[in-house]
C-alpha positions, 0 to 999 in steps of 0.5 A: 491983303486987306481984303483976305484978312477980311475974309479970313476974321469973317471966317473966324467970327462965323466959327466963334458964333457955331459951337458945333464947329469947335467941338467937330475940330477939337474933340470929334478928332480925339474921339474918332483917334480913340475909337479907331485906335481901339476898335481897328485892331486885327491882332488875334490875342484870343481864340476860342475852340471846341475839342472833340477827343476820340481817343480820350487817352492820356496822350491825347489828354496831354496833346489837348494840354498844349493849347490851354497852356498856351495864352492864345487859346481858350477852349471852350467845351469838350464835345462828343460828336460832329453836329456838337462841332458843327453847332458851336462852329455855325453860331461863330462861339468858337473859330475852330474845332480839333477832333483828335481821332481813334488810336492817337495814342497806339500810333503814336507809340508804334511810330506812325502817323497820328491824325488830328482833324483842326476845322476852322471858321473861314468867314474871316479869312485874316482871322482863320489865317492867324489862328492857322499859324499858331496852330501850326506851332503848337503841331510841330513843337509837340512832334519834335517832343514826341520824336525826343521822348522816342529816343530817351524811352529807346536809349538813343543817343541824340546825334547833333546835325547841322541845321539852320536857326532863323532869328527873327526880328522885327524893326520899326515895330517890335510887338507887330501890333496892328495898332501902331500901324493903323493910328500914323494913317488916321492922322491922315484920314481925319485931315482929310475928312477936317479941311475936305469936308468942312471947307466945301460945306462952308463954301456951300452954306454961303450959297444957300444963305445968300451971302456969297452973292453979297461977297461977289458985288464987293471989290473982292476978287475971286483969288482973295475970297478963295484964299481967304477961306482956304487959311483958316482951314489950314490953320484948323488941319494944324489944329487936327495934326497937333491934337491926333500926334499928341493923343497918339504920343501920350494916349498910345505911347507910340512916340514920333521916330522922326522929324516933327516940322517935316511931318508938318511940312509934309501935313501942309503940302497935304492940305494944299490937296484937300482944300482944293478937292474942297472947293471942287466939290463946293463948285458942283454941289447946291447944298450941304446935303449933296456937297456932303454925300459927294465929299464922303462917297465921292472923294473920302471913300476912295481916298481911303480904301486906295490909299493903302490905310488898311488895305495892301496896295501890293494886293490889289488889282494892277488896274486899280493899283495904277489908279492909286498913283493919282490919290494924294493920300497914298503918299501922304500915308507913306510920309506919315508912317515913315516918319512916326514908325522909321525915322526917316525924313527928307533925304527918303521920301522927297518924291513922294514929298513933291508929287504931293506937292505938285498934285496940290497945286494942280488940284488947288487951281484947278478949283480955284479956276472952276470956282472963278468961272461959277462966280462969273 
């Protein structure tokens, strides 16, 4: 026990001597909340859009209405012919164009089909799917106005018919931002990246350095040296879960429907994870260049992309779908936003719970066995 806390204050004078270090652990984890919290947002709050009006009749006047009264659309020009549409389209100004064509208004009122053209800019696809939708509610709320303003002008009486009315509501996160599903998932990002990469580069430097030979020839055993540097990096993830729950609480307002000491309890089963990937990559890396290039490209990268942070796991590939199941992140990601979005705790997420915890243990000695045999 004497010979970890050793181990354990070197570690901690080593971090009191590199300024750098604190500033990565207590204000680089805000700073990336911050950007990321602001910047990843796939919300579509403004679409711009060019009009090209061929009828240039009131009824299409009054059409063309439904959009500038409506606060997701903004449109910018009104053109008179396709290459006009086609330039502002090219130069990505506008994510569509509505070309209302000739004798809108005489169909309309002969009772038949009025055709309107919507182009849009699919270089992004979530972009143009979204504008689609909203599109699409602007057409058939002006149709069923159109068939209602037919019957009044006719003296129709309007003849009630059953019909079916959905309520839509949406749990967990009422306003269906994109922002209070992508934070809950940064705070398991940035451990990652925390107790991964700083404890294999820590491990690493020692080598370069020459200490770690210093630390082989003392009575200190392998197991004592591994916990030894493994502690304080835990207590530094602490550190980042602390600081990101309390930026995402107060900075956010997205407050924690859950329990706190599960979402820590859950946070160091995690940890168990990354400080032994850490120490893997220590084992096969000769310096901090190359322990750093195999931590991010290696390790993070897939981490993230098949952790399902941004992406939809349900959306991928069934093979790559199967190699999901041996990310840790995966159902760190699934605990985290269960218990920050839902509420829930324990009694529905235990599975994920202890196959997190038994990745860990089997990751983390793994990589203690490795890094013994490299010592020897």
């Amino acid at each position: 026990m004497r010979n970890i806390l050793t181990i354990i204050k070197k570690e901690i004078h080593q971090f009191r001597r590199d300024p750098k270090m604190f500033g990565i652990i207590l204000l680089g984890p805000i700073l990336q909340l911050i950007f990321f919290g602001y910047a990843v947002n796939m919300d579509l709050e403004k679409v711009t859009a060019v009009v090209f009006d061929k009828d240039k009749s009131v009824q299409s006047r009054l059409f063309i209405e439904e959009f500038t009264s409506n606060k997701y659309f903004e449109i910018l020009a009104n053109v008179n012919d396709y290459d006009e549409v086609e330039k502002y389209l090219e130069n990505g100004e506008v994510t569509l164009a509505i070309v209302i064509e000739n004798k809108f208004e005489k169909n309309i009122s002969t009772n038949r089909t009025a055709k309107v053209q919507v182009i849009f800019d699919g270089s992004d696809g979530n972009k143009a799917s979204v504008a689609a939708g909203y599109v699409t509610n602007i057409f058939s709320d002006y149709s069923k106005q159109i068939l209602i303003d037919l019957q009044n002008k006719a003296g129709q009486k309007r003849t009630l018919i059953s019909n079916v009315e959905a309520e839509i509501r949406a749990w967990f996160n009422p306003t269906l931002k994109t922002r209070n599903f992508m934070i809950p998932g940064i705070i398991g990002m940035l451990l990652s990246i925390i107790t991964l990469i700083l404890t294999s580069l820590a491990i690493v430097k020692e080598k370069e350095i020459g200490t770690l030979e210093q630390i082989i020839v003392t009575p200190i055993k392998p197991y004592e040296l591994i916990i030894g540097k493994a502690i304080p990096f835990a207590a530094m993830g602490f550190i980042v879960v602390s600081i990101i729950l309390s930026v995402m609480t107060f900075g956010f307002n997205i407050p924690i429907k859950g329990s706190i000491p599960f979402l820590f309890l859950s946070s160091a089963v995690y940890i168990l994870s990354t400080l032994g990937l850490g120490i893997f990559v220590s084992t096969v890396s000769k310096t901090q260049q190359q322990a750093m290039m195999i931590a991010v490209f290696v390790v993070m990268m897939p981490m993230v992309f098949l952790s399902g942070f941004a992406f939809p796991i349900e959306n991928m590939p069934a093979i790559i779908q199967c190699i999901t199941y041996i990310i840790p992140l995966r159902y760190f990601m699934t605990i985290i936003r269960g218990v920050i979005l839902k509420g829930i705790g324990f009694t529905e997420l235990w599975l994920e719970l202890m196959i997190m915890f038994v990745m860990g243990i089997v990751l983390l000695v793994a990589s203690s066995l490795r890094f013994k045999k490299n010592l020897d």
